[in-house]
N, C-alpha and C positions, 0 to 999 in steps of 0.2 A: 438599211434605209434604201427607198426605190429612188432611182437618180435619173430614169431614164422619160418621167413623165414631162410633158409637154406644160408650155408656160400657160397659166393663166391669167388673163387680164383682169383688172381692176373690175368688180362689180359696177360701177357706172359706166365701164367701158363697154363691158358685156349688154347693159343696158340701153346705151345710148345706139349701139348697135344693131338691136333688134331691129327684126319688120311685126310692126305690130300691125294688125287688121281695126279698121275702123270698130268701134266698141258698137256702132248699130249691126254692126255684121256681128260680130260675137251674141249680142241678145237677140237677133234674129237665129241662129243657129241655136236657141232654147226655146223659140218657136214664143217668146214672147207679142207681145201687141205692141207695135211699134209706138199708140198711145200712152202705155203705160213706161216707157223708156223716159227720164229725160235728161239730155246729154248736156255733158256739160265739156265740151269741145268733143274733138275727135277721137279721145282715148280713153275716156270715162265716165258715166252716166250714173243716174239714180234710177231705182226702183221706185214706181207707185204703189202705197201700199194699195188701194184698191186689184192689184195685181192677185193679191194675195186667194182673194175668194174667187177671181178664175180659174186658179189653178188644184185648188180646194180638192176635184178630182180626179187627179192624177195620181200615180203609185208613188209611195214614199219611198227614198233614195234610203241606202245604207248609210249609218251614220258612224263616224270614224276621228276619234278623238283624238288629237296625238300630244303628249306629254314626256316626259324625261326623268332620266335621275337625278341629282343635284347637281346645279350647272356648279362650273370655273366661273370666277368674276365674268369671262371672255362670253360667257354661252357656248352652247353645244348643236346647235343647230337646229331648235325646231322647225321656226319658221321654215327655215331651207328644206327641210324635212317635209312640213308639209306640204310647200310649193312642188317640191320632185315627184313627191308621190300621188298627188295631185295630175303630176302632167304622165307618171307611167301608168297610170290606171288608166289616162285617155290613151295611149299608146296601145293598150292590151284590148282597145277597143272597147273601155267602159265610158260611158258618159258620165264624165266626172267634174266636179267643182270643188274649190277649195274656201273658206272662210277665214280670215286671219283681223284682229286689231289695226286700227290707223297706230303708227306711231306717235310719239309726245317729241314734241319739239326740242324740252330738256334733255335726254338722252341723245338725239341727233346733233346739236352743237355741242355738248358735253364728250362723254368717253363710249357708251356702249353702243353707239350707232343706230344706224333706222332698223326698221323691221317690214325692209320689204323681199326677206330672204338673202340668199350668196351666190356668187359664181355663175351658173347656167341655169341656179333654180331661183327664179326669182318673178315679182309682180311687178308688173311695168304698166305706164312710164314710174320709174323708182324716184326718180326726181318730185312727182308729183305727190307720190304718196309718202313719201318720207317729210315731204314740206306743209304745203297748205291742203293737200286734196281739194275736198269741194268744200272744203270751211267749218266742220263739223266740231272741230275741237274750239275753234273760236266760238261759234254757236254755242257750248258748254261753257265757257268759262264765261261770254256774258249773260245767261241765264244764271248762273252761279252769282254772278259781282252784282248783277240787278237784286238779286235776295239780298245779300248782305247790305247795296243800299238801303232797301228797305227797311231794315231793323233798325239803321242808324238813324234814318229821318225817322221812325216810329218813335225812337227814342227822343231826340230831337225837339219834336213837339208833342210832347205829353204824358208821352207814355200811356194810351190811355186801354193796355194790355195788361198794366202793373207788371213789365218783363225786367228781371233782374239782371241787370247789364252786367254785374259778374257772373251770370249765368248761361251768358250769350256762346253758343260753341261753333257757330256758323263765319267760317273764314275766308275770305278774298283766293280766288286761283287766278294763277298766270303759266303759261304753257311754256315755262322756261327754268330755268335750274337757275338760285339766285337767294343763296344761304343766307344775306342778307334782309331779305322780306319775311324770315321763318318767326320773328316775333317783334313787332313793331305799337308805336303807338301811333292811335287815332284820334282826331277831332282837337288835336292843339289847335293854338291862335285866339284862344274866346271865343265866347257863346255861340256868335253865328257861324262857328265852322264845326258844330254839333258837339256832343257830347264825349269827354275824354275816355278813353276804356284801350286797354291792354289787349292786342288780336297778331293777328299775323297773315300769312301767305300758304297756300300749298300747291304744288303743280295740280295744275288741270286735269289728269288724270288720274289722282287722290280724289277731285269732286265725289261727291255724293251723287249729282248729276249726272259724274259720267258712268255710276254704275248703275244709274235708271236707264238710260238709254240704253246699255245693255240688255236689259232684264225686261223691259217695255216690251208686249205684243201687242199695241196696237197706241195711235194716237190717242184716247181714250184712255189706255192703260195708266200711258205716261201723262195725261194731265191729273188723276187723280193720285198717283206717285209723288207726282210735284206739291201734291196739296197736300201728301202727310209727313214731309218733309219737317223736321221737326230741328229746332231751331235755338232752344233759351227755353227757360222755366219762367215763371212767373213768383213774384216774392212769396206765395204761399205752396209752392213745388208743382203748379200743373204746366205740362207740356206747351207749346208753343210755336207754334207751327207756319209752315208759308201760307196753305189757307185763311189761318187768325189775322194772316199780314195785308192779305188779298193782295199776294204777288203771285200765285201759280197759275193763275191764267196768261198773264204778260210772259211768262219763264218758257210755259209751253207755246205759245206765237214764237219767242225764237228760236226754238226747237221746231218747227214745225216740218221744214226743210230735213233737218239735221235728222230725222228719227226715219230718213229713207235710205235705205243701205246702198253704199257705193259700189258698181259691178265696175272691175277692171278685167284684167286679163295676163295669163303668166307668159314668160319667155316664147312657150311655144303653144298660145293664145289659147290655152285650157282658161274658163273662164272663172275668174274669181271675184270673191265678195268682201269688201273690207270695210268694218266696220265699228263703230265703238271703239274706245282704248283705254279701261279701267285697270291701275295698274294690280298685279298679279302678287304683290304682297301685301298691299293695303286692303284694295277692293277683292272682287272676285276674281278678274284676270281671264276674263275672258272674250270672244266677241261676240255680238246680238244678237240675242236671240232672234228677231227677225232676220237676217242672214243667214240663221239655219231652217228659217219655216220655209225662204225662197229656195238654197238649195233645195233641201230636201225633196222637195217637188218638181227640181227644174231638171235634175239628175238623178243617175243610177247611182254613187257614192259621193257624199259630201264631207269634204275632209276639213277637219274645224282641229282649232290650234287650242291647251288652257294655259295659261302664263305658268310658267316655271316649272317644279318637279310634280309628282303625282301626290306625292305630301298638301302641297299646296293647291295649284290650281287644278288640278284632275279632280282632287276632294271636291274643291268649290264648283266644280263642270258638274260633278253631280248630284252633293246634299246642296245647291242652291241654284242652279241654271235649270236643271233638270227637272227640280222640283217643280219652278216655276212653267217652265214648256212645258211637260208633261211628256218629251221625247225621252229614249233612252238610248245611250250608243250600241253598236254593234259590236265594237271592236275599238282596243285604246293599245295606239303604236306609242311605244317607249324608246325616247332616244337615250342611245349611251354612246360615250366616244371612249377612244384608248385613253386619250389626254384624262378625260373626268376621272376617271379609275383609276389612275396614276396618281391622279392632283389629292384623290382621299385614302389613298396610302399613309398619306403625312408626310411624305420623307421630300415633297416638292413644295415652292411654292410660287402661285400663280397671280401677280400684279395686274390688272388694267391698264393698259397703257404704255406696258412694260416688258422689254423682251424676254422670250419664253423660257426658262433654266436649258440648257443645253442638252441635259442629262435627260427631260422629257420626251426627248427625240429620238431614241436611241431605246431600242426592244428592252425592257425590263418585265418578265413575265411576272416574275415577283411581285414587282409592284402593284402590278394588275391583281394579284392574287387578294394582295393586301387590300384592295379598295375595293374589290367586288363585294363585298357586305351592302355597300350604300348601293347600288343596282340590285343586289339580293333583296332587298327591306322596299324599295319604291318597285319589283314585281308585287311583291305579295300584296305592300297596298293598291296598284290596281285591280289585280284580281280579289282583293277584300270586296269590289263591287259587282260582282261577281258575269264578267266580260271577258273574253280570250285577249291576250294581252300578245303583243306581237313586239320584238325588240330588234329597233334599226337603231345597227351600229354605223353611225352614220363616219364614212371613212376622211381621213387625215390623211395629206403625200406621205408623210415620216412614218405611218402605223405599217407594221411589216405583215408578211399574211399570218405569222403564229402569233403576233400578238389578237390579230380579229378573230382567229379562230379559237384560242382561248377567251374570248368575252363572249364570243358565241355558242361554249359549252359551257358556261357560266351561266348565260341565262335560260338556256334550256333547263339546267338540272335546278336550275331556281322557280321552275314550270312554266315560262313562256311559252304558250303554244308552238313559237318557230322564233326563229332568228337570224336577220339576215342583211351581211352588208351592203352599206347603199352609198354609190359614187355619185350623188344626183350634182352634187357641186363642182363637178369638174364635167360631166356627162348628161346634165339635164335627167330627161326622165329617162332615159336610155340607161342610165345606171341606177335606176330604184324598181325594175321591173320586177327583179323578184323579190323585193321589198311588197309591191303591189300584187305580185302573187301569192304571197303569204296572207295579206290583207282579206285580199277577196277571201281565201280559202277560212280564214277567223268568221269573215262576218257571217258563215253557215252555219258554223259549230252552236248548239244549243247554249241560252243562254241566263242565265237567272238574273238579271239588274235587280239589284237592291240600296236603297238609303244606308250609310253610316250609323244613325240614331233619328228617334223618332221627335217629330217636335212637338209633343204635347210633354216630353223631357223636359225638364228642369232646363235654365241656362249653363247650371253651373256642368251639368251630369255630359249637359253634348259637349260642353269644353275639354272635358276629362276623359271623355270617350275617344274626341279626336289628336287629344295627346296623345292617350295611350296605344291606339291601335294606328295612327297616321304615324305617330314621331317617335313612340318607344319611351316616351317617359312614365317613370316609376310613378310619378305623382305630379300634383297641379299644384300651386300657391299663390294664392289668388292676394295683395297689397290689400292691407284695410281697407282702403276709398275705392278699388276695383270690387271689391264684394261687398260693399254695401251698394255701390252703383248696381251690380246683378240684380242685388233686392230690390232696389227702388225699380227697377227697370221690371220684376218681375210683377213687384203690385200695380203698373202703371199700364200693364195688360202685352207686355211685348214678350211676353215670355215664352210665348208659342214661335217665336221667328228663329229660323236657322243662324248660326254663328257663323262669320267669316274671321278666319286666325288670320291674326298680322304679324310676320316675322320676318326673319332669315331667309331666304332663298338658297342659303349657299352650308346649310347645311340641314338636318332635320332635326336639331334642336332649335332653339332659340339664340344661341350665339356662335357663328359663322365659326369661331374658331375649334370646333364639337365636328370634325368633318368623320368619313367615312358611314359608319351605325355607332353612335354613340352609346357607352353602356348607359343603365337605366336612370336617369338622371327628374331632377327635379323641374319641370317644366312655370316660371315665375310671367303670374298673369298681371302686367303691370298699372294699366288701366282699360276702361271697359267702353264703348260708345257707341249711341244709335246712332243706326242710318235706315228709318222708320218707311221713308219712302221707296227706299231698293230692295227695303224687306230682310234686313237681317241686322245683330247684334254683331260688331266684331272688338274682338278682342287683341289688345296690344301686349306683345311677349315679346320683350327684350328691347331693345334702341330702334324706334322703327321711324325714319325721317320720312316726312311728307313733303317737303321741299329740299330737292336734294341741291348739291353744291357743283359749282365748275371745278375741276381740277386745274393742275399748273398748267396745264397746255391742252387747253380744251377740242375738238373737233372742230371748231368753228372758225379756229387760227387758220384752218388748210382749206378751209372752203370759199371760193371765189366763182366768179365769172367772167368767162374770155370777151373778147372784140367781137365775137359772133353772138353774144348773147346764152353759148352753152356753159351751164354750169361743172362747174371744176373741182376736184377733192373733196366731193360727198361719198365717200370708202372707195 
């Protein structure tokens, strides 16, 4: 174990310490139009999209995806990842940007924390973006809660849609973790407090909404997104929509702000783009596609983040984001840690919240051996799409140098193009430079992008597809009411839309406790649901909660504000 490294302070210390440059100085240094900027104080601004068709021609930036094997409850450091590599690529002298998700307020006062990176790789002010940013998640949730009033008052008075109120699938979001709102009733008290009916709660980041605004290119996009948003059936089975409702003009007015991407800036003012926060096992898990039509043009490499492993949101980066942009990556960086590899060995186990087994600390090559399958299985699926795949082992104090150097002949002989440890958490971008050297040298290599499955595929063919070649299972089983729902959904003309799997993050079956490469096992599709407006069918496999819960001692117990007005015990 290395004893000899130097302490590091608390990521908000790290933070609150930075010199950041005024955010008009960062968009002037992309040579933007000082009218198309607007700030929202001194340290973060929106994009106009009008911006968009100035920049129209300029050369497109490398596009660079970065993704992982299956996290630890804890995570394994994308974001951090892609913030360092972000800042060592401007280091090497590339003009470079990074794109990452707004965080969800649930997980910041809850247990997994924000997502504005770690240590020296990080987007700042972190306070800001961990919190409210420029209001974009609130914008979502009331565009989301304005629809669901409307069904009720439709119902309310008349009904005059004929919508079968146990049909109704459209549910209230709130941007906080609160197991209690996950199924409630509505409209007690008598008549005049509307119509009684069984619904519930989902965090803000589950919306349907929030995965348009990902997927939205242009304000245009997303109001006609909003208007096929689909909602409740009607007593004799046709669909039911916020158009039918004449809410998706009102829905997109409060979006109308929100669908302009936030430019902030990292530690050492590489300038970044945060945007959208669709979460990564429900939705598609990714950030906006508008935040990569701005890098892309505003830089020479734009470093974009997918929620979770390459199973999950790497798939969805490319049979559903890609699809839509019509971009394809250059190169998709794969994080692994010692820790992960260890943690799908079996022989450990890793709590949230929870200190770390002692024995994880401490060089087990073995271990490593034993979990390298689950890093072997999420290389091959990203090069299933067919991209040079580049593996940052993103380094630990505890990890000694044979254990990195065994995870680094691990993934080479698993064909990652290169493999290379990256200190960006302790060193900023000064330690992901040949992280960044690797990068650069992937995004030359010739390349074939290709889709997983085509969509004029059956529903049921792309689900089984993406079992079988994404997650290793033997076979699909699809609940009676989830394949009939397939059917209904395929006569009802949706059967051309891409699928988004809903599961596990924490392993590559459907139930977390399936760790390392599970042998070939039966993949159980439990129920089926559109999300008409964002453009695809996803499927729910295994316990997938939409409103997740506080633990015993949540984040929120440690975070306060000092006499100065700075905030205190945000990580």
């Amino acid at each position: 174990m290395t004893t000899t490294e130097p302490h590091v302070p608390s990521d908000i210390e790290i933070a609150q310490a930075a010199r950041l440059r005024p955010i008009a100085e960062i968009a002037a240094g992309l040579d933007l139009d000082p009218a198309d900027v607007e700030l929202y104080g001194h340290y973060k601004a929106k994009l106009s999209l009008d911006a968009l068709s100035k920049l129209a021609q300029r050369p497109r930036g490398r596009y660079v995806a970065v993704t992982g094997m299956s996290p630890t409850p804890l995570g394994e450091g994308k974001t951090t990842t892609t913030v360092g590599l972000g800042q060592a690529l401007a280091r090497l002298g590339s003009r470079s940007m990074i794109a990452i998700r707004q965080p969800s307020l649930g997980p910041v006062f809850g247990i997994k924390g924000g997502a504005a990176g770690g240590g020296y790789a990080q987007v700042v002010p972190m306070e800001d973006l961990n919190l409210h940013l420029t209001g974009d998640s609130h914008a979502v949730g009331l565009a989301n809660n304005l629809l669901a009033a409307f069904i009720d008052n439709h119902l309310h008075h008349g009904n005059r849609l004929d919508i079968d109120s146990r049909s109704v699938t459209w549910r209230r979001v709130i941007d906080l973790n609160d197991r209690s709102l996950r199924d409630i009733v509505i409209g007690l008290g008598g008549t005049a407090n509307g119509v009684p009916r069984q619904t519930g709660f989902d965090i803000t980041a589950a919306s349907e909404v929030m995965a348009i605004l990902a997927l939205a290119t242009s304000l245009a996009d997303l109001r006609q997104r909003l208007g096929r948003i689909v909602v409740a059936q009607t007593r004799d089975g046709h669909p039911v929509t916020a158009e039918d409702l004449k809410c998706a003009g009102a829905m997109a007015v409060l979006l109308k702000d929100a669908i302009k991407p936030n430019l902030m800036q990292t530690l050492e003012n590489t300038p970044a783009m945060v945007h959208a926060g669709p979460f990564g096992n429900i939705a598609h898990g990714n950030s906006s596609i508008l935040a990569d039509l701005f890098g892309l043009r505003l830089a020479d490499y734009l470093v974009t983040e997918s929620g979770f492993g390459a199973d999950l949101g790497f798939e969805k980066f490319c049979d559903i984001k890609c699809r839509v942009s019509g971009l394809e990556p250059d190169c998709a960086v794969l994080v692994a840690t010692v820790r992960a590899l260890k943690a799908h060995s079996g022989r450990f186990r890793i709590v949230a919240g929870r200190p770390l087994d002692p024995a994880l600390l401490t060089e087990d090559l073995d271990a490593i051996r034993a979990g390298a399958p689950n890093l072997i299985k999420q290389i091959e699926n990203a090069r299933t799409f067919g991209v040079p795949v580049v593996v940052a082992i993103n380094r630990f104090r505890t990890d000694t140098p044979r254990e990195l150097e065994l995870v680094r002949e691990i993934a080479l002989e698993a064909g990652a193009f290169d493999a290379q440890v990256a200190d960006h958490w302790a060193r900023g971008g000064a330690g992901a430079e040949a992280l960044a050297d690797a990068v650069r040298r992937a995004c030359e290599q010739p390349k074939q992008f290709r889709f997983l499955y085509d969509l004029d595929q059956p529903l049921l063919t792309k689900i089984e597809i993406i079992a079988r070649r994404m997650y290793g299972a033997a076979e699909v089983y699809c609940l009676p009411a989830a394949a009939r729902r397939l059917a209904e959904l395929e006569r009802q003309g949706f059967g051309h839309l891409p699928v988004c799997m809903a599961k596990t993050h924490l392993s590559l079956s459907h139930d977390p406790k399936l760790i390392g490469r599970p042998a070939p096992f039966v993949l159980p599709i439990l129920e089926v649901r559109l999300s008409a407006g964002a453009g695809f069918v996803y499927a729910l496999c295994g316990e997938i909660r939409t409103m997740p819960g506080l633990g015993a001692s949540p984040a929120g117990e440690r975070i306060d504000i000092d006499a100065n007005g700075r905030i205190v015990g945000l990580f």
